[in-house]
N, C-alpha and C positions, 0 to 999 in steps of 0.2 A: 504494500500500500504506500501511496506514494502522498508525503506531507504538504503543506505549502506554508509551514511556517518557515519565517523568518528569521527565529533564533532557534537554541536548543531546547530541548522540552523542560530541562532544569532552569531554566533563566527566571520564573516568575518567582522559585524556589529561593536562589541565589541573591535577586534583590529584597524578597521579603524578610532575609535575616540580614543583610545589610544595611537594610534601614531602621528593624531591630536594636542592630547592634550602634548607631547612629542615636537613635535615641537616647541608648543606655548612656552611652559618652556623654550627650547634651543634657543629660538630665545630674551626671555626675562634674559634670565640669562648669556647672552653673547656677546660680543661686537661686532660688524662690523670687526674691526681687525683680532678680534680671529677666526670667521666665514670661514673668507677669507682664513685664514692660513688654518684651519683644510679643507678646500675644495679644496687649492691645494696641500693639504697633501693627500686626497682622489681620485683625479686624477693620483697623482705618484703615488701611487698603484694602481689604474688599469691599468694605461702604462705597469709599472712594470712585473705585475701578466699576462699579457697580452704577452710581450715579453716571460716569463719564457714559457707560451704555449708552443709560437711556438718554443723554441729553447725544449722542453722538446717531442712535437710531431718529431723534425727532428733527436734527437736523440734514437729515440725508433724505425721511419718508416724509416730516411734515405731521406723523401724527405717533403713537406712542403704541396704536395696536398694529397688528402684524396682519 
C-alpha cells in the first residue's frame, strides 16, 4: 500500500514530546510572575490580531458578514 504522506509516521509522535518536553523547561526556567505576564501579553495579541480581522475584512467587503 502505497502512502502519500509527507513525513514519517512517527513525526506527530516526535513533536508531541518535544513540545512536552519544551514546556517542562519553560515552566522550570520561569517564574509565576513572568508566566503571567507573557500570557496576558499573548491574549492582547489575539484580541488585537482578532480586531485587525475584522476591521481588515470590513474594509476590503464593506460589511462584517460573509
Amino acid at each position: 500500500m502505497e502512502t502519500t504522506h509527507a513525513y514519517p509516521a512517527r513525526m506527530p509522535t516526535l513533536i508531541f514530546w518535544l513540545l512536552v518536553i519544551a514546556a517542562v523547561v519553560f515552566f522550570q526556567l520561569t517564574t509565576r510572575a513572568e508566566r503571567r505576564a507573557m500570557i496576558e501579553t499573548y491574549w492582547v495579541i489575539i484580541v488585537l490580531l482578532g480586531a485587525l480581522g475584522f476591521l481588515w475584512q470590513f474594509l476590503r467587503q464593506g460589511t462584517f458578514s460573509s
